[in-house]
C-alpha positions in Angstrom: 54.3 116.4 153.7 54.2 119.5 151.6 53.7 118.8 148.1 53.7 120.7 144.3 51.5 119.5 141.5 50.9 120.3 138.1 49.0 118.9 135.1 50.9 118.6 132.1 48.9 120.5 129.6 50.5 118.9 126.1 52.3 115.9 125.4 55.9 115.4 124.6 57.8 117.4 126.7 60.5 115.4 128.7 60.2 115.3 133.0 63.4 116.7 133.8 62.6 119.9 131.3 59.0 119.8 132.9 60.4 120.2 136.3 62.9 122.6 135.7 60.5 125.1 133.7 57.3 124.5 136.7 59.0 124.2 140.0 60.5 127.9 140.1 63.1 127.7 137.3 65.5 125.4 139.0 67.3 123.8 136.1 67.5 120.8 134.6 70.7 119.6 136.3 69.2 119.8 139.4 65.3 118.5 138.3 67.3 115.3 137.4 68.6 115.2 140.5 65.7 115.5 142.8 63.6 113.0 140.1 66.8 110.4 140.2 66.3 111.1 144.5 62.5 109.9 143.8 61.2 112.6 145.5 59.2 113.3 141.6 55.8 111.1 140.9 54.0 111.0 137.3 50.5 109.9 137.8 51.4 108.9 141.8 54.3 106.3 140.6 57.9 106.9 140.5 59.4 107.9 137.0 62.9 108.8 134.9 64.1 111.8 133.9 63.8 111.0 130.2 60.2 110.1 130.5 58.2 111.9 128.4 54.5 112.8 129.8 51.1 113.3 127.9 48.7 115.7 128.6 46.7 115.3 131.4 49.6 113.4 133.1 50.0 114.8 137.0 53.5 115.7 137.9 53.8 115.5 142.0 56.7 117.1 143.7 58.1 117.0 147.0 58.3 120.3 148.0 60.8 120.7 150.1 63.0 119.1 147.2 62.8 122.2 145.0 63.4 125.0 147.9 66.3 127.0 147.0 69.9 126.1 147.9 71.2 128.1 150.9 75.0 128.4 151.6 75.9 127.5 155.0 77.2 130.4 157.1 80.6 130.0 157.8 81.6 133.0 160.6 85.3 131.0 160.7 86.3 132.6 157.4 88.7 135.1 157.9 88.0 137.6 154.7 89.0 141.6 155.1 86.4 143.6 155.0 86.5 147.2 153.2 83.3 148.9 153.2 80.0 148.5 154.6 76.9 150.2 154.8 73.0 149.4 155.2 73.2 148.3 151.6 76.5 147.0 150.5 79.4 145.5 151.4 83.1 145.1 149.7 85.7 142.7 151.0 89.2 141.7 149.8 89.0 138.5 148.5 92.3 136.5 149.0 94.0 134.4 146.4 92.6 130.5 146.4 89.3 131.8 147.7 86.5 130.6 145.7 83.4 133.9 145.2 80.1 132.0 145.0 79.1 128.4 146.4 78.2 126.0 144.0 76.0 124.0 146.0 74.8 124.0 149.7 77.3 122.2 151.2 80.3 124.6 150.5 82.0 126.2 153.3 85.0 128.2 152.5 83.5 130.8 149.6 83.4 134.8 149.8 79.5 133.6 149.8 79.6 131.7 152.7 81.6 134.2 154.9 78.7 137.0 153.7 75.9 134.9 154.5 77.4 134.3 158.2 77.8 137.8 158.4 74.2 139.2 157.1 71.9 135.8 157.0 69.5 137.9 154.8 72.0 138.3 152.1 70.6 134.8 150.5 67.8 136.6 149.5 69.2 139.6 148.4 69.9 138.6 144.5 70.5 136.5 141.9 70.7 133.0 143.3 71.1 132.1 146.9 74.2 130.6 146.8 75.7 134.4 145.2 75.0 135.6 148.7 74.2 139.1 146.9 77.9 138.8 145.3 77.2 141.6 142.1 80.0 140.2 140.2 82.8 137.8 141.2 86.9 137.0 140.5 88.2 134.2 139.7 89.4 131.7 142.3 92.9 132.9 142.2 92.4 136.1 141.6 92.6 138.3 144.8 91.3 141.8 146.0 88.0 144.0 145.5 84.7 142.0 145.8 81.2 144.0 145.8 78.3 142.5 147.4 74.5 144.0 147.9 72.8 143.5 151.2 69.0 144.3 149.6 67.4 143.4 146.1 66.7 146.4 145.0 70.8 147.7 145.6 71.5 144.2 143.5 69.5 145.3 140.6 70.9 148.5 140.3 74.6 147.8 140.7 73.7 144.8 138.2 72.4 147.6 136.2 75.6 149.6 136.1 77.9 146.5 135.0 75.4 146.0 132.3 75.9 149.7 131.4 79.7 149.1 131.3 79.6 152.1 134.1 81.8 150.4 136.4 85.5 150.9 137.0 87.6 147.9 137.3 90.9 147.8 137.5 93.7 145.2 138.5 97.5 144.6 138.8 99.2 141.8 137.3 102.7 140.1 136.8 103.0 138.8 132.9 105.7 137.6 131.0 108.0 139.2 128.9 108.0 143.6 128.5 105.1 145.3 127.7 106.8 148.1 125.8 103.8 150.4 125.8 100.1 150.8 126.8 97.0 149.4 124.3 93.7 147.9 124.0 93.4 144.3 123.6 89.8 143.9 121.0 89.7 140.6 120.3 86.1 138.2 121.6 86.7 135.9 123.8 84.3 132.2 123.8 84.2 129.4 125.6 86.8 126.5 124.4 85.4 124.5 122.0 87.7 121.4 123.3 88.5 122.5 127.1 85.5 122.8 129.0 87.1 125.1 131.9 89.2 127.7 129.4 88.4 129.9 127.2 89.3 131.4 123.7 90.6 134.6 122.4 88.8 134.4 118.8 91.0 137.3 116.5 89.3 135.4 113.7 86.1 137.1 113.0 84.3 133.9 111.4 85.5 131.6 114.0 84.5 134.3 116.8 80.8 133.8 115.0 80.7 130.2 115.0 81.8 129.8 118.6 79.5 132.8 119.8 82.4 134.6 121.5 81.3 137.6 123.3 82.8 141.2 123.6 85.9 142.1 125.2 88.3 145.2 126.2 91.0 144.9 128.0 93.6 147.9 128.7 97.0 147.3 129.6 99.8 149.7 130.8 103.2 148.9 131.9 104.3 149.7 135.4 107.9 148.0 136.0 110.0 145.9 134.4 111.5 142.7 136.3 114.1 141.3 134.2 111.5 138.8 131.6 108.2 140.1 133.4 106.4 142.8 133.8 104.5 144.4 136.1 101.3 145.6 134.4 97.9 148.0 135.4 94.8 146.6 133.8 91.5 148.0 133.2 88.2 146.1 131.9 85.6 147.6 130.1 83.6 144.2 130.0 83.6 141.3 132.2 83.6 138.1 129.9 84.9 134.8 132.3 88.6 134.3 132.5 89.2 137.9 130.0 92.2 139.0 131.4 94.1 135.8 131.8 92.5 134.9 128.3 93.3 138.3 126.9 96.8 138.3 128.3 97.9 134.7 127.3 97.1 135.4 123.4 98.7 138.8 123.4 102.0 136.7 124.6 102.4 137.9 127.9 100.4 135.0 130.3 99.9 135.7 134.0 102.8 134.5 135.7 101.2 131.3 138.0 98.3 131.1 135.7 99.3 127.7 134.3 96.2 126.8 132.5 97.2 129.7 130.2 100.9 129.1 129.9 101.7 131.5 133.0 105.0 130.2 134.5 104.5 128.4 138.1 103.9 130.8 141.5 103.0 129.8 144.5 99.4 131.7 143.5 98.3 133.6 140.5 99.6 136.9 140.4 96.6 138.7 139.6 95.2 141.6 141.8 91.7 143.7 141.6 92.9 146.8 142.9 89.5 149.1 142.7 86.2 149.1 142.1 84.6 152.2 140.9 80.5 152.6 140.8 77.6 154.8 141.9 76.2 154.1 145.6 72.8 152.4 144.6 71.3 154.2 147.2 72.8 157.8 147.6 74.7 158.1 143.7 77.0 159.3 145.2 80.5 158.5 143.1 82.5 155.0 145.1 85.5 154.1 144.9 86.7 150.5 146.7 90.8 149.9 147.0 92.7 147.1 147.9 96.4 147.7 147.8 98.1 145.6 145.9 99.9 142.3 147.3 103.6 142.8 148.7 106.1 142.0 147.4 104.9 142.6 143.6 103.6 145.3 144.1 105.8 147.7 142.4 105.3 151.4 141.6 
């Protein structure tokens, strides 16, 4: 049996931190797991993840515990395909879909349809359960997804969200009329009290305290449908949840985004319609569409 060892080299460090930082960055959530597995010996005898080891203490590991998480290929998956080349591919993501798999035994994520598709997309960036995904959409959220086929395209297009040079625009269906098109500024942290939402901080000491990141967010209306409106979106940053976030605190939630105060919908009615970037391989301008979901689709 294949195993990993290291000698600690200074006392007072915990195992589970040990782990994670030595056996190729794999996080503490998961080093506790594997040590709570016993699949982790201190000195040749089993140990705790709150055990904290001396120097010269020798930290075995079963190897095969710490190889990376692979999602399983799932060729059922019916996902729409948009573009491909030698070094990308774009789908449409539908509604309900989740992007990436959080954990190897997930089946029905955009990851797990790519992987199926191109096995060597586990390798190609990021972690292997992102399947070479360069950004993802909420589980809800339907249309453009972008995914890199090699490394080296997943650094650069990585590169370009970082550089804010990436065109992203959606479709939504929010409540009440948007009379005219603007910017929504405000920072947007995680929830100090609800660990799966987020916060729009207008409160500049508050957006401090809470470390709330940038975020711009334009809005135009399309069509009015009685007390909603259909709306064109553009993001100039990609903070979790922005849009919904963004949208709620302006007053006008995404209709079937409940967790925002979005009235009830059979799915949340929020649509990526393009992705705009430059080929990481050619630079040549792209542009990825996804028409917009009938019947809202509006004008």
């Amino acid at each position: 049996m294949e195993v990993l060892r290291f000698v600690c080299d200074a006392g007072g460090v915990r195992l589970d931190r040990f782990v994670a930082e030595h056996a190729a960055g794999i996080g503490r959530r998961r080093a506790a797991a594997i040590i709570a597995a016993g699949a982790v010996l201190v000195n040749n005898r089993p140990a705790r993840k709150s055990q904290g080891l001396h120097a010269g203490d020798v930290v075995t590991i079963i190897a095969a515990a710490v190889r990376p998480e692979r999602p399983a290929a799932a060729s059922e998956l019916a996902i729409p395909v948009l573009y491909e080349d030698e070094v990308l591919i774009a789908v449409d993501k539908p509604a309900g879909v989740a992007t990436v798999a959080l954990r190897a035994s997930d089946r029905d994520t955009v990851a797990n349809f790519l992987v199926a598709r191109y096995a060597e997309m586990a390798d190609a960036g990021g972690t292997a359960l992102e399947a070479g995904l360069v950004h993802r959409l909420d589980t809800g959220t339907s249309g453009v997804l972008v995914a890199a086929r090699t490394p080296a395209a997943w650094h650069a297009l990585r590169e370009q969200f970082r550089r804010r040079a990436v065109e992203k625009r959606y479709v939504a269906l929010v409540a009440g009329t948007v009379g005219a098109a603007r910017t929504l500024r405000d920072p947007i942290a995680h929830h100090p009290t609800r660990a799966s939402a987020m916060l729009v901080c207008a409160d500049p000491i508050r957006a401090r305290a809470l470390g709330a990141r940038p975020a711009l967010t334009s809005i135009r209306p399309l069509q009015e449908r009685g007390a909603e409106t259909l709306i064109a979106i553009s993001i100039a940053t990609g903070v979790r949840h922005q849009i919904r976030a963004h949208l709620a605190a302006a007053g006008h939630p995404v209709r079937g985004d409940e967790a925002y105060g979005g009235a009830p919908a059979p799915r949340l009615m929020l649509h990526a319609v393009a992705l705009g970037f430059r080929h990481p391989l050619t630079g040549a301008a792209l542009l990825i569409e996804s028409p917009p979901p009938s019947p809202w689709a509006g004008g």
